[in-house]
C-alpha positions as CSV (number, residue, x, y, z in Angstrom):
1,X,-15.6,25.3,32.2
2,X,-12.2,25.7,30.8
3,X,-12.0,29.7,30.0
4,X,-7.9,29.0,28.4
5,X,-9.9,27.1,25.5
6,X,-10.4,28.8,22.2
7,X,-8.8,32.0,23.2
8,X,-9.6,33.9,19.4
9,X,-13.0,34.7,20.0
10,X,-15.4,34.7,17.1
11,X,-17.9,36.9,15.2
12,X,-20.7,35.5,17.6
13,X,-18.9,36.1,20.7
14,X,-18.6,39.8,19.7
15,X,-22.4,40.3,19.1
16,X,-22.8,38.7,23.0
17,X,-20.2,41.2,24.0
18,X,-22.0,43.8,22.2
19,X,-25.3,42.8,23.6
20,X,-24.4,42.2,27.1
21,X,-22.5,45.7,27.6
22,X,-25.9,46.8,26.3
23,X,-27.7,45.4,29.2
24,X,-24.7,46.5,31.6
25,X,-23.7,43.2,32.5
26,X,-19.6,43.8,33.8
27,X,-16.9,42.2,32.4
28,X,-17.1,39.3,35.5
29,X,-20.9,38.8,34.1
30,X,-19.5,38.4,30.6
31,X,-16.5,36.1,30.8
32,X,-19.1,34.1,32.7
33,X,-21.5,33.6,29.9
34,X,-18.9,33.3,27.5
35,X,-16.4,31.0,29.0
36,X,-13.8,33.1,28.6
37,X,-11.6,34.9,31.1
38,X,-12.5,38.5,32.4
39,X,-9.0,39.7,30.9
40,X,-9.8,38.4,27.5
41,X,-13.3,40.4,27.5
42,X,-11.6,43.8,29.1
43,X,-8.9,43.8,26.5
44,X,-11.4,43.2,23.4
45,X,-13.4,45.9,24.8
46,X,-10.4,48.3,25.3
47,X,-8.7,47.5,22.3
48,X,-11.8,47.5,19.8
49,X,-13.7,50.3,21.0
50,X,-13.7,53.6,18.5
51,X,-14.3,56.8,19.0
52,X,-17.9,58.1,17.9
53,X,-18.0,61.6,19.1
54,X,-14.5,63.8,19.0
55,X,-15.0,66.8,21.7
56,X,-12.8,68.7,24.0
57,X,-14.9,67.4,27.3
58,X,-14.7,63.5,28.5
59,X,-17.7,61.8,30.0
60,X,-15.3,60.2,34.2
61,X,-17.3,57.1,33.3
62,X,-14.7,56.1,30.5
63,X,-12.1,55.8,32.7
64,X,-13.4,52.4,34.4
65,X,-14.7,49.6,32.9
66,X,-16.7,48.7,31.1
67,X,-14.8,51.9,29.4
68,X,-17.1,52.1,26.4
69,X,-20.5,54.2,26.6
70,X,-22.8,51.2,25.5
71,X,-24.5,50.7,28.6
72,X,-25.6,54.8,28.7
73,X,-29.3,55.7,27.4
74,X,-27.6,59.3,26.4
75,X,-25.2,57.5,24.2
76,X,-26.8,58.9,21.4
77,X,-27.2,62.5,22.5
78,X,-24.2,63.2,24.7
79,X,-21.9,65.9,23.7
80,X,-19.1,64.9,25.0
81,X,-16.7,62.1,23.7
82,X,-17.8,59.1,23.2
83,X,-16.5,55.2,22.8
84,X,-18.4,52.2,22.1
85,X,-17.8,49.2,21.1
86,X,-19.6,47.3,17.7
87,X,-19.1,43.9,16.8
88,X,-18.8,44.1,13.3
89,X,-16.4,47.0,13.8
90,X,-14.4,44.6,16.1
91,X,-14.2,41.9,14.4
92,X,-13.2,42.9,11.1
93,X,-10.4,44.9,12.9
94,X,-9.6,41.6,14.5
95,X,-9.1,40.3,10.8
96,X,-7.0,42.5,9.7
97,X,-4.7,42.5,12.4
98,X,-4.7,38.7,12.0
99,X,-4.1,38.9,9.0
100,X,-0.8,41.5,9.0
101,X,0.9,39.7,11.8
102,X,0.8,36.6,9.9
103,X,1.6,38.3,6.7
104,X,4.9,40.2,7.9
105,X,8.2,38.2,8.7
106,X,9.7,38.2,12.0
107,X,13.4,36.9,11.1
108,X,16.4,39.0,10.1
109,X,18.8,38.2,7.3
110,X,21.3,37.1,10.0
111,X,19.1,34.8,11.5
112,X,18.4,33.2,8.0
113,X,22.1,32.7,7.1
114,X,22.7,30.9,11.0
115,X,19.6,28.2,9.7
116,X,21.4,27.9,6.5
117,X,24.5,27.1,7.4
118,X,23.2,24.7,10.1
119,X,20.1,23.6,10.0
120,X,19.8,23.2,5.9
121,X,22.3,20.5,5.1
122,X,20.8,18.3,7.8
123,X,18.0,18.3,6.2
124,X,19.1,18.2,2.8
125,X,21.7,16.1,2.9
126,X,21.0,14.0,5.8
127,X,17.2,13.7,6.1
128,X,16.5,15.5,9.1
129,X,12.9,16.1,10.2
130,X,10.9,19.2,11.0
131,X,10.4,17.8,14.4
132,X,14.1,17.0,14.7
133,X,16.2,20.3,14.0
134,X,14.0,21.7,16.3
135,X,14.5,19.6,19.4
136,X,18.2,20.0,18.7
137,X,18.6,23.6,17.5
138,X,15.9,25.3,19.1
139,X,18.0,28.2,20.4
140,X,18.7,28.9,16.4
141,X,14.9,28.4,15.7
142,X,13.3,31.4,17.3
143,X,9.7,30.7,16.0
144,X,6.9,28.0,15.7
145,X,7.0,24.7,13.0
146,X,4.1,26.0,10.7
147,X,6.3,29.1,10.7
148,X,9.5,27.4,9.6
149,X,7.6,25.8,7.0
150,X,5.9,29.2,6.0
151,X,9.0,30.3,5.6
152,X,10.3,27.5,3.0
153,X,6.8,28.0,0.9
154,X,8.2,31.9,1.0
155,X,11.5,30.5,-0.3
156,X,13.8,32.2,2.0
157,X,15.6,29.0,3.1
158,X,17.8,27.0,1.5
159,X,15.5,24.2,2.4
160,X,13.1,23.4,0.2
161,X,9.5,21.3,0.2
162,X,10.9,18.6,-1.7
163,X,13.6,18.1,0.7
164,X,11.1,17.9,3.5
165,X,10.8,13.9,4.6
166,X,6.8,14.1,4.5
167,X,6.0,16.9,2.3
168,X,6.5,15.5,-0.9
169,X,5.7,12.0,-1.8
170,X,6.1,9.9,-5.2
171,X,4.1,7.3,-6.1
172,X,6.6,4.4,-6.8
173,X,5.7,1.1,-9.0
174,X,5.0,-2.1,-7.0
175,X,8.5,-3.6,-6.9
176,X,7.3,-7.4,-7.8
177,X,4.1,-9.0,-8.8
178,X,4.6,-12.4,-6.8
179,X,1.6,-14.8,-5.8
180,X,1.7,-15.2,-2.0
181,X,1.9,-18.3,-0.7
182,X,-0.3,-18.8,2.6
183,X,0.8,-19.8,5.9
184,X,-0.1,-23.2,6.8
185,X,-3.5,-22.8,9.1
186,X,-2.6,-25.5,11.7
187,X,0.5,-23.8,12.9
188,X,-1.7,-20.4,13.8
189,X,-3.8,-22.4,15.9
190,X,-3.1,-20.6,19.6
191,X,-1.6,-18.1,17.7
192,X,-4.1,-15.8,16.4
193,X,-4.8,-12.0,16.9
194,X,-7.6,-12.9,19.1
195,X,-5.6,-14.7,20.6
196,X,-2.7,-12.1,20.7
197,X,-5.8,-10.1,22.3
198,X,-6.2,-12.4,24.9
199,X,-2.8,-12.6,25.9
200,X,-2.0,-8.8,26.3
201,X,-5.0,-8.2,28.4
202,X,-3.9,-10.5,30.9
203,X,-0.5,-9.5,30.4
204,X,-0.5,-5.4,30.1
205,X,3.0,-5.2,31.0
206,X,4.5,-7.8,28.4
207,X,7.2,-6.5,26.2
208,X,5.9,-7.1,22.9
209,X,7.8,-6.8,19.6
210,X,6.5,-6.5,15.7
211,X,8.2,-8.5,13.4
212,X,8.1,-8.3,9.1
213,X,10.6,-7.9,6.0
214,X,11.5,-5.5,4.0
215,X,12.3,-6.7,0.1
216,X,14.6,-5.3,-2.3
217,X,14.6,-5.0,-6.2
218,X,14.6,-9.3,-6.2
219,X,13.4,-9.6,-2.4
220,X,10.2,-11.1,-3.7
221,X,11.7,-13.5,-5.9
222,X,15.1,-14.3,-3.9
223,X,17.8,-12.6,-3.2
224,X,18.5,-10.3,-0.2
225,X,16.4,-8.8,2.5
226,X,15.8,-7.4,5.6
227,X,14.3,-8.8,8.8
228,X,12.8,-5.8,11.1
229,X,11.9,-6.0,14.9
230,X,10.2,-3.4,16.4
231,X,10.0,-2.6,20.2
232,X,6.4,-1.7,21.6
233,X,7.5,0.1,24.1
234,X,10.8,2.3,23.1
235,X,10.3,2.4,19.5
236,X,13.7,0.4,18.9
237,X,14.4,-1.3,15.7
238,X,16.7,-3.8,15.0
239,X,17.4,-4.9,11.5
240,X,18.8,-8.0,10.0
241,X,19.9,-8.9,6.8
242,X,18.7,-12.6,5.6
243,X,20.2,-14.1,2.1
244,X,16.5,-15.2,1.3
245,X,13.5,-14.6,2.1
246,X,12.9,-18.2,3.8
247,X,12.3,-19.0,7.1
248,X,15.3,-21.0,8.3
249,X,17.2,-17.7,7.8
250,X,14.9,-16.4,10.2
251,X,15.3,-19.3,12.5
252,X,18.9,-18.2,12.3
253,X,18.8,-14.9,13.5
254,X,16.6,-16.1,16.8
255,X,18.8,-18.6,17.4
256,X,21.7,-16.5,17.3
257,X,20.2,-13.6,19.7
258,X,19.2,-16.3,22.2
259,X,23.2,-17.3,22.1
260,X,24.3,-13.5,21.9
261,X,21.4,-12.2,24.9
262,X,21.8,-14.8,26.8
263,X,18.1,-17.2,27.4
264,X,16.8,-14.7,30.5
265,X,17.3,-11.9,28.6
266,X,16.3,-13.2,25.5
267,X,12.4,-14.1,27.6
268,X,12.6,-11.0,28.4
269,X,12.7,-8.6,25.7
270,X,10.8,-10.7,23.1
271,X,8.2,-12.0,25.7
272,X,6.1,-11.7,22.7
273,X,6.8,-11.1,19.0
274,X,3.7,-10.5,16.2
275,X,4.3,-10.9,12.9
276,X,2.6,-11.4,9.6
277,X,1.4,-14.5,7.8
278,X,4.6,-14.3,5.2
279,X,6.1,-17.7,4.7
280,X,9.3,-16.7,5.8
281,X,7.4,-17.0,9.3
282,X,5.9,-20.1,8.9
283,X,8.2,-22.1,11.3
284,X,6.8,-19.9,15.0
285,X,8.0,-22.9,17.1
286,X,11.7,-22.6,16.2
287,X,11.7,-19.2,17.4
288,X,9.7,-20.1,20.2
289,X,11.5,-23.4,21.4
290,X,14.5,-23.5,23.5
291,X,16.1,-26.8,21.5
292,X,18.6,-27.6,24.4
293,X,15.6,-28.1,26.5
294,X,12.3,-28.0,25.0
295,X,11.3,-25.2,27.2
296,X,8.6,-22.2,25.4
297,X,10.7,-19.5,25.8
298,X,8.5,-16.8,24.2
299,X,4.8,-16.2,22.3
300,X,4.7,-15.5,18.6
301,X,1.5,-14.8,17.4
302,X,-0.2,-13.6,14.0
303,X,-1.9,-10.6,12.3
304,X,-5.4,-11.2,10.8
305,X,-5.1,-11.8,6.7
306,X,-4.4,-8.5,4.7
307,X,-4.5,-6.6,8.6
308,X,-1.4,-4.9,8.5
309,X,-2.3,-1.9,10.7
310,X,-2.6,-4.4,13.2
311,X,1.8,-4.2,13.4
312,X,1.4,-0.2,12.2
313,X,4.3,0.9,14.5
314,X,6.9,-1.2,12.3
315,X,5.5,-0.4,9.0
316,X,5.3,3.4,9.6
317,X,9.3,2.8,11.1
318,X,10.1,1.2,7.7
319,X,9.7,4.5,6.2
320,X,13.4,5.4,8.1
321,X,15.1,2.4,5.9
322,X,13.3,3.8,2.8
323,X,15.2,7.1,3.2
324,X,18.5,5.7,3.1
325,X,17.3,2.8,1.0
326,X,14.4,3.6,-1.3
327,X,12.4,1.6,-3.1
328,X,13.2,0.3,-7.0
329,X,17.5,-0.4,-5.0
330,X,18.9,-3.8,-4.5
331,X,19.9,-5.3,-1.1
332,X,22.7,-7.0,-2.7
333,X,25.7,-4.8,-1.9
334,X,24.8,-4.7,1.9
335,X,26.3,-6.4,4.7
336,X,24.8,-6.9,8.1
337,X,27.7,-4.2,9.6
338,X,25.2,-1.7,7.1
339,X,22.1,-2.9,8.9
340,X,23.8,-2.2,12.4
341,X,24.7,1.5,11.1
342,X,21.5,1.9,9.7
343,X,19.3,0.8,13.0
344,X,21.7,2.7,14.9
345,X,21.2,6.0,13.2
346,X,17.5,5.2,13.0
347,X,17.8,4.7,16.7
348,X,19.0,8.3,17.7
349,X,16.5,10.1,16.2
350,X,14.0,11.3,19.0
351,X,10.5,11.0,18.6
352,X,7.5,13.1,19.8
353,X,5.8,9.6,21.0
354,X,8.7,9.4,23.4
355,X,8.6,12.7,24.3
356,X,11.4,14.0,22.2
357,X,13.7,11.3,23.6
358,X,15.6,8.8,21.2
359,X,14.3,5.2,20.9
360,X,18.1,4.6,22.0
361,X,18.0,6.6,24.9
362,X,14.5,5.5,25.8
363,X,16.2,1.5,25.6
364,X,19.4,2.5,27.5
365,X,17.1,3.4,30.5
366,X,14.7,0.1,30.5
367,X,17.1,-2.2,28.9
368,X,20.4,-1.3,30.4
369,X,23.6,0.1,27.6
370,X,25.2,-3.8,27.7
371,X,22.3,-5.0,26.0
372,X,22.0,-2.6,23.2
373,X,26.0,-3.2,23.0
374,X,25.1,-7.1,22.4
375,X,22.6,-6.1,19.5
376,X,25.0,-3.5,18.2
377,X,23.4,-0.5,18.5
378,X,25.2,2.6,19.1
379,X,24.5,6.1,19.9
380,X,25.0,8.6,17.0
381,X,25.3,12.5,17.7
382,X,22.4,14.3,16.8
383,X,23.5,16.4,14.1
384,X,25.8,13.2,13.0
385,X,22.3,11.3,12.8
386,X,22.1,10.7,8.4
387,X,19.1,9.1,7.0
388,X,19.7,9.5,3.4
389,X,21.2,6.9,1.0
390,X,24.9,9.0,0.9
391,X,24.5,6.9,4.6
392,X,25.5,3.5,2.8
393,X,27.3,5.0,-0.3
394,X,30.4,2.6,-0.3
């Protein structure tokens, strides 16, 4: 039995405390029947116990555990001073203890005035998490996250809920009402999510990589978006701008990392890509297909209709773009040298998947730093890091 789990004990644990002292079980008896370490019970005892009887004599028996006069048959009679220890008694003192130390603030006015001048315009002006300012500035964050955000309900930061990344959300209009058209069935034959299935299991250690667009104002009637791919394994996005939303603009972009990767590399890190059933991916063998010499270079395989949770990594990393680049703004204006910056900054933001490491840093050790070079993706400085759309303000 793990005695270190649910160290606050509760209002039933008290009345077995109560009971057992009763019956002059010892602390060592106690913990035992509670689960609970014999510090844990000695302490309650010791620090809940009240005095029943005030009196000039004490009984020597008070001085050792179980330090309370609950297990005596004269505890009602005695003369001399007595402690004992009642649940009820305990427990509401328990409360209000609880209930003051969350209550009172434990920062000075100093310490507030350091995390304003720091810590607030990175997250108001730059989009910094929670999570993040604390993995960097921890030394300047001397208590716990449900604290910090305590203290922004309490409004003695500058920071406040609506600048928080997750705190706040706005429901937004649909950007386009567009009839999809449907990917043609023969070309998924081989290539569906069972069949994705079937070729993890047998392949645990295959680097796979989720593939989908992100549309602007006009993305779903032509014009500008973006083509994502996300990395299983390091959390590493890349992002591509495409003039259209067609799919020999994607064949493009493939075409153009086998050239810039090199064709081992290339197998390598997209051993196997899965993407949605957009039209825009409706040409797999292109991507697939080494044209110089006919040779599968890679697996692409599809999600199940309307399954998109089956890719969830990349669509909850889309939410990154949609800081910098929210939804209702055009794509028009941007440049693939904005789509490097963007990945790149999206890239140096650690994550506590990774164990508060970067997807960047987490790539630089598997990958090696040439290849993120040849996708241009650099490291930004933590506190350079900017998610928000002053990122791409020309």
């Amino acid at each position: 039995m793990n005695k270190l789990k649910n160290k606050h004990l509760s209002f039933e644990d008290r009345c077995s405390i109560q009971e057992f002292l009763n019956l002059s079980f010892n602390f060592t008896q106690i913990s035992h029947r509670l689960g609970k370490h014999r510090t844990c019970i000695a302490k309650e005892v010791s620090k809940h116990r009240f005095l029943r009887n005030h009196s000039s004599s004490s009984c020597p028996t008070l001085s050792h555990p179980p330090y309370v006069c609950n297990p005596c048959p004269k505890k009602n009679s005695c003369s001399k001073m007595r402690f004992l220890y009642d649940a009820s008694i305990a427990h509401n003192q328990y409360k209000k203890t609880l209930i003051d130390s969350r209550s009172n603030l434990h920062i000075t006015k100093g310490q507030i005035s350091a995390i304003n001048d720091i810590i607030a315009p990175l997250m108001i002006q730059k989009n910094h998490s929670v999570n993040q300012v604390f993995i960097n500035h921890s030394n300047l964050l001397p208590f716990s996250k449900p604290t910090f955000y305590r203290y922004i309900d309490l409004g003695l930061l500058n920071v406040r809920n609506i600048d928080l990344q997750r705190k706040v959300r706005f429901k937004v209009k649909k950007e386009y009402e567009v009839v999809r058209t449907k990917t043609n069935t023969k070309i998924k034959l081989g290539r569906f999510y069972r069949d994705f299935q079937d070729y993890s299991e047998l392949h645990p250690d295959a680097s796979i990589v989720e593939m989908d667009t992100v549309i602007g104002t006009s993305g779903g009637k032509g014009g500008k978006c973006l083509l994502t791919l996300f990395f299983r394994k390091t959390s590493l996005m890349l992002i591509y701008l495409l003039p259209y939303k067609k799919s020999q603009y994607v064949t493009e972009i493939f075409e153009h990392l086998k050239q810039t990767l090199g064709i081992d590399n290339f197998k390598l890190l997209f051993e196997v890509i899965l993407t949605d059933n957009g039209t825009e991916f409706s040409d797999p063998s292109s991507i697939e297909i080494d044209f110089n010499t006919g040779e599968q270079l890679i697996h692409l395989f599809y999600c199940d209709p309307s399954c998109s949770w089956q890719k969830g990594s990349l669509e909850k990393n889309h939410t990154f773009i949609r800081y910098v680049l929210p939804k209702g703004n055009s794509f028009a204006s941007l440049t693939q040298e904005d789509c490097f910056l963007l990945a790149s900054h999206i890239n140096s933001i650690p994550r506590l998947s990774l164990n508060n490491q970067t997807p960047y840093e987490l790539s630089k050790l598997l990958f090696g730093e040439d290849i993120l070079n040849k996708l241009n993706i650099k490291y930004i400085f933590y506190d350079d890091v900017n998610i928000s759309p002053s990122l791409l303000k020309k």
